[in-house]
C-alpha positions in Angstrom: 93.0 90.2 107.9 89.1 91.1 108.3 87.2 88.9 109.1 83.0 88.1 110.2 81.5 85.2 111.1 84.8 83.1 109.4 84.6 80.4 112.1 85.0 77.7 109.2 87.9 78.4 107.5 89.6 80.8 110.0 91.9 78.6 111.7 93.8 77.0 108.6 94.0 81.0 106.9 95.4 82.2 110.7 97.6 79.2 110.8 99.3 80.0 107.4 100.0 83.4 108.4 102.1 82.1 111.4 104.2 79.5 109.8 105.7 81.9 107.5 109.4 81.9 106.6 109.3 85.4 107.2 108.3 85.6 111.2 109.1 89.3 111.9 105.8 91.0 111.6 102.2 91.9 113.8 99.5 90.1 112.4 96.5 92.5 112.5 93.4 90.8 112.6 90.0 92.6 112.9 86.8 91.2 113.7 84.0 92.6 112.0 81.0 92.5 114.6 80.6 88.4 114.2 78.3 86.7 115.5 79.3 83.0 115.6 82.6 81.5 116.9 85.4 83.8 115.4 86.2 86.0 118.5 86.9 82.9 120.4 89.0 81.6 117.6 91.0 84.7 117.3 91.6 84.7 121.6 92.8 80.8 121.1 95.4 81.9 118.5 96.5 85.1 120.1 96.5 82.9 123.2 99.3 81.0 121.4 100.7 83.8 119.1 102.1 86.9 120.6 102.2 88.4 117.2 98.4 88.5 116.8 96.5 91.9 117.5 92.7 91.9 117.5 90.9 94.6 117.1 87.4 94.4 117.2 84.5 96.4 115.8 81.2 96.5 117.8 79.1 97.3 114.7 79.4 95.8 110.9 81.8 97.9 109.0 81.4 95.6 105.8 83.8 94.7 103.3 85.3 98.3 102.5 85.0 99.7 106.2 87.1 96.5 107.6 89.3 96.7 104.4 90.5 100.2 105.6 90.2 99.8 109.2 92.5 96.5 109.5 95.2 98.8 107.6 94.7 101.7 109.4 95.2 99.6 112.8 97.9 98.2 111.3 101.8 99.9 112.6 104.3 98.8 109.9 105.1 100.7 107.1 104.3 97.9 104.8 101.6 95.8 104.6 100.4 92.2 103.5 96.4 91.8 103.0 95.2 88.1 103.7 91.4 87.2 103.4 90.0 84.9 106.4 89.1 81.7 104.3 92.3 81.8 102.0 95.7 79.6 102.4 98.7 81.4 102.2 102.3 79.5 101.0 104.9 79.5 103.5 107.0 81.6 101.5 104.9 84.2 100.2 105.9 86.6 103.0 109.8 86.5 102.2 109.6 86.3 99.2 107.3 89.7 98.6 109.3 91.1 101.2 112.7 90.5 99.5 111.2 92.4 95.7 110.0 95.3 98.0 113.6 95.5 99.6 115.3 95.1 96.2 112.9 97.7 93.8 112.1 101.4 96.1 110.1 102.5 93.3 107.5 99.5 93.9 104.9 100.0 95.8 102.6 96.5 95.4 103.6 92.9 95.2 100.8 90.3 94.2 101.1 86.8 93.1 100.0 84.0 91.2 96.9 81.9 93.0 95.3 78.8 92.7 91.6 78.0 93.9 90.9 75.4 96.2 87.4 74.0 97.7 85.7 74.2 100.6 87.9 71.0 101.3 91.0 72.6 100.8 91.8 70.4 97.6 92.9 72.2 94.7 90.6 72.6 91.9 92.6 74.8 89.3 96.2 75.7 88.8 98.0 79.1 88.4 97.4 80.7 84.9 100.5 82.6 84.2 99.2 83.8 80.9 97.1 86.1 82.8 101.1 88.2 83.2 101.0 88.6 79.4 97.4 89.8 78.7 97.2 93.5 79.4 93.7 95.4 81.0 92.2 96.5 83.8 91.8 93.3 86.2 94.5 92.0 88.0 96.0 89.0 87.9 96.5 88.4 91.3 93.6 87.8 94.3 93.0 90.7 96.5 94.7 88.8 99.5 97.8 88.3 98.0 98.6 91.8 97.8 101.8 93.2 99.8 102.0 97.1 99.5 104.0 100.0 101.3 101.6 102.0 103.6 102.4 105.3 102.5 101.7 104.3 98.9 98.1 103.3 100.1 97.6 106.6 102.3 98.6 109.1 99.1 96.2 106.9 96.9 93.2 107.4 100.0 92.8 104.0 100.5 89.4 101.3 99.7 86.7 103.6 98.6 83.2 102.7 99.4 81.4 103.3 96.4 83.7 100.7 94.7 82.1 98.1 96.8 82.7 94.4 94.8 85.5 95.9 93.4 87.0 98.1 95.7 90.7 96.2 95.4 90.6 96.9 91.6 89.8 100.7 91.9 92.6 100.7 94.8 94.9 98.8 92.2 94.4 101.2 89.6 95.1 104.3 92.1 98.4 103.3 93.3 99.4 101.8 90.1 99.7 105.6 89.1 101.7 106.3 91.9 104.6 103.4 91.9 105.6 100.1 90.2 103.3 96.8 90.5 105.1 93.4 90.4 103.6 90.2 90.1 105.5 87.1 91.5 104.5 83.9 88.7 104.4 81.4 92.0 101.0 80.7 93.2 102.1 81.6 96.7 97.8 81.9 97.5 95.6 79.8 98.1 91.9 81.1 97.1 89.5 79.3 98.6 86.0 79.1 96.5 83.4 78.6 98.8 79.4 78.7 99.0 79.8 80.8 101.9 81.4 83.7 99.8 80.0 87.1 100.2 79.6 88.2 97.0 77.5 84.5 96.4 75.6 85.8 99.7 73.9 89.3 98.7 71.2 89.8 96.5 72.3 89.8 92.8 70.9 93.1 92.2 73.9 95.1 94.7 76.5 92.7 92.4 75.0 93.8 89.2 74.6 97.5 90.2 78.6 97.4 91.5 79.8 95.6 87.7 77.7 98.2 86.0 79.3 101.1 87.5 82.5 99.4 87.3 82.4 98.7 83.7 81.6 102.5 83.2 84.5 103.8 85.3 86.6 101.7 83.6 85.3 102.9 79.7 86.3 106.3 81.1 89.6 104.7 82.6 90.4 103.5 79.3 89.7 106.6 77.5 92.1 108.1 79.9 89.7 110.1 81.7 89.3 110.2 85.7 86.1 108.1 86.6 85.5 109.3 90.0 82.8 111.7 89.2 81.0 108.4 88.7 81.3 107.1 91.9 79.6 110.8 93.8 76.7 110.1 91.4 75.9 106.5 92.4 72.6 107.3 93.7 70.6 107.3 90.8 71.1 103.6 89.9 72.7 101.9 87.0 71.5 102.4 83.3 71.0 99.1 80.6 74.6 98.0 79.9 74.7 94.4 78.0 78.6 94.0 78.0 78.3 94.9 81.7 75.6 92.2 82.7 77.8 89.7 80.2 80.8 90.7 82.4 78.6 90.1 85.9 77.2 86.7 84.6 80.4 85.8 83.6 81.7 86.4 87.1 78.8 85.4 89.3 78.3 81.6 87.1 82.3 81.2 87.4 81.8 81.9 91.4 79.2 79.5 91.8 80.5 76.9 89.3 83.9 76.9 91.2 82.1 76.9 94.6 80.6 73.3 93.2 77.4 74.6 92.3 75.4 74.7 89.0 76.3 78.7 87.3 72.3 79.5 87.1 72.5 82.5 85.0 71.3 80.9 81.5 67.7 82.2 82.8 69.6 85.7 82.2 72.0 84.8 79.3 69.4 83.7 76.3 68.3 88.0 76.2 71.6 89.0 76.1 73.0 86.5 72.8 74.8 89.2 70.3 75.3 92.2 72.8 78.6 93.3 73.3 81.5 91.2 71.8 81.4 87.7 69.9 83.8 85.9 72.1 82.2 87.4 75.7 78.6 86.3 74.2 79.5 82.9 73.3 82.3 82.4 76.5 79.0 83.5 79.0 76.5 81.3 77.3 79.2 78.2 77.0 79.2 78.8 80.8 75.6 78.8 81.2 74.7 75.7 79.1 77.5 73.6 79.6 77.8 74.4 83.3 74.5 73.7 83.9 73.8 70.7 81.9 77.3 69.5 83.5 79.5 71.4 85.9 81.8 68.6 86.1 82.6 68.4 82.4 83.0 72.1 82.5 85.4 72.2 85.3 87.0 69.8 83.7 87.4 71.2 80.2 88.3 74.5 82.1 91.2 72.9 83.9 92.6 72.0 80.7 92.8 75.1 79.1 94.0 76.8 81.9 96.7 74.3 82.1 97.7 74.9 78.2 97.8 78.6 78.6 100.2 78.1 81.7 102.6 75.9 79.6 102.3 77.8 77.0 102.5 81.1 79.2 105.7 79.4 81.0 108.1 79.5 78.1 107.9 83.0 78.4 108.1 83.6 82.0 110.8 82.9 84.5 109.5 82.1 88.1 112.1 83.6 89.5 111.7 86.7 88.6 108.7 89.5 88.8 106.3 90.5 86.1 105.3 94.1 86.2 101.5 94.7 85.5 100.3 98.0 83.9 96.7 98.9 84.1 95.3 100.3 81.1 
């Protein structure tokens, strides 16, 4: 677990980690140069815990440089992430553990999520549909992912010009070198916040990381190897409409579900007819609707995704894995 300046939500994310079924592990927990209560958090639960291990960094690494540091401190030869304002199900541990144990050739286990508020109440339901839709984004959150060390040391671990999507690129990468199973529970709990990073930097980084993501992942598609792109970063990020659809998308959702209004339709009228029909018209449904009414949005939102799941569920068997192919 990384972590800085996670004094708020800390405490329920470290407590969910230690009342785990599965009990037999080190929780590695590194503290990102913070500068509000979390180091004296983290001594009261390691105080309590003798399984906790803090490391702490004296200078911000950010998101990528704590990603790989909080692995690289880490001893066991596999590895559960778990992000500092997220809820983890009692189970989740065992139950990734035992797919891992059962299936050598895997080398990642992620599962189903839903999103909760800054209250801890939840505010949508897993979307199991997401198992049957093929692509390039995961189904599963970031910090739900349980992977075997040496698969994330052949792959080179979080690279830091993937920055805002650094978990996807490192998806992708070890994808090619073992199996990825998805458990259908929502075992994770992620927690949508106003305090989130990504709703805390200046649009323009956010909109410079989705356009070079959305070109490494044309030439992904094409079945080419994008990391060229990422050594020639420096010279900024060329017009892309689908790409700046697929931000606003992400960054009204993020606020919307953090209980705010999505203010992108400022952004959205300019971009009507680029790209595909259906993004166009989801993005400036989002902007409109979610602005004149986030609670009608949220709500209509909840109902689909609840549909999909049903309909999603008479395919699926919860009790057993779905393997995700990037492509």
């Amino acid at each position: 677990m990384p972590v800085h300046n996670g004094e708020e939500y800390l405490p329920e994310s470290v407590e969910s980690i230690l009342h785990q079924t599965f009990r037999d592990f080190e929780f590695v927990i590194l503290d990102d140069a913070s500068t509000d209560r979390t180091a004296s958090i983290l001594r009261e639960w390691a105080g309590r815990d003798d399984r906790i291990r803090i490391v702490t960094s004296q200078y911000r690494l950010g998101v990528v440089g704590s990603a790989n540091g909080v692995v690289r401190a880490a001893q066991a030869a596999i590895c559960a992430r778990m992000d500092a304002d997220d809820i983890s199900h009692p189970e989740r541990l065992m139950r990734q553990w035992e797919v891992l144990e059962a299936h050598p050739d895997v080398g990642l286990v992620g599962t189903l999520s839903e999103a909760i508020d800054a209250r801890g109440r939840v505010i949508r339901r897993r979307d199991r549909s997401t198992l049957l839709r093929g692509g390039a984004s995961p189904p599963f959150p970031h910090g739900s992912a349980m992977f075997r060390r040496r698969t994330f040391d052949e792959v080179g671990g979080y690279r830091a010009a993937c920055v805002f999507w650094e978990d996807r690129d490192l998806f992708i990468r070890m994808s090619h070198q073992a199996r990825i199973l998805v458990l259908p529970c929502a075992f994770y709990r992620l927690r949508c916040h106003p305090q989130s990073i990504r709703l805390n930097v200046p649009e323009r980084e956010v909109r410079d990381a989705f356009h070079l993501m959305h070109r490494c992942l044309a030439r992904y598609r094409a079945g080419q190897d994008y990391t060229p792109l990422l050594e020639d970063v420096a010279g900024g990020s060329a017009a892309d409409g689908e790409a700046d659809l697929y931000w606003l998308s992400s960054l009204g959702s993020l606020r919307l579900w953090a209980g705010d209004r999505p203010g992108i339709l400022k952004h959205v009228t300019s971009l009507l007819g680029v790209g595909r029909i259906r993004s166009s018209l989801h993005v400036f449904g989002l902007a409109t609707l979610g602005e004149l009414s986030p609670v009608l949005y949220r709500y209509l939102s909840r109902g689909l995704y609840q549909l999909r799941d049903a309909r999603a569920g008479t395919m699926i068997d919860d009790r057993r894995p779905v393997e995700w192919r990037f492509r």
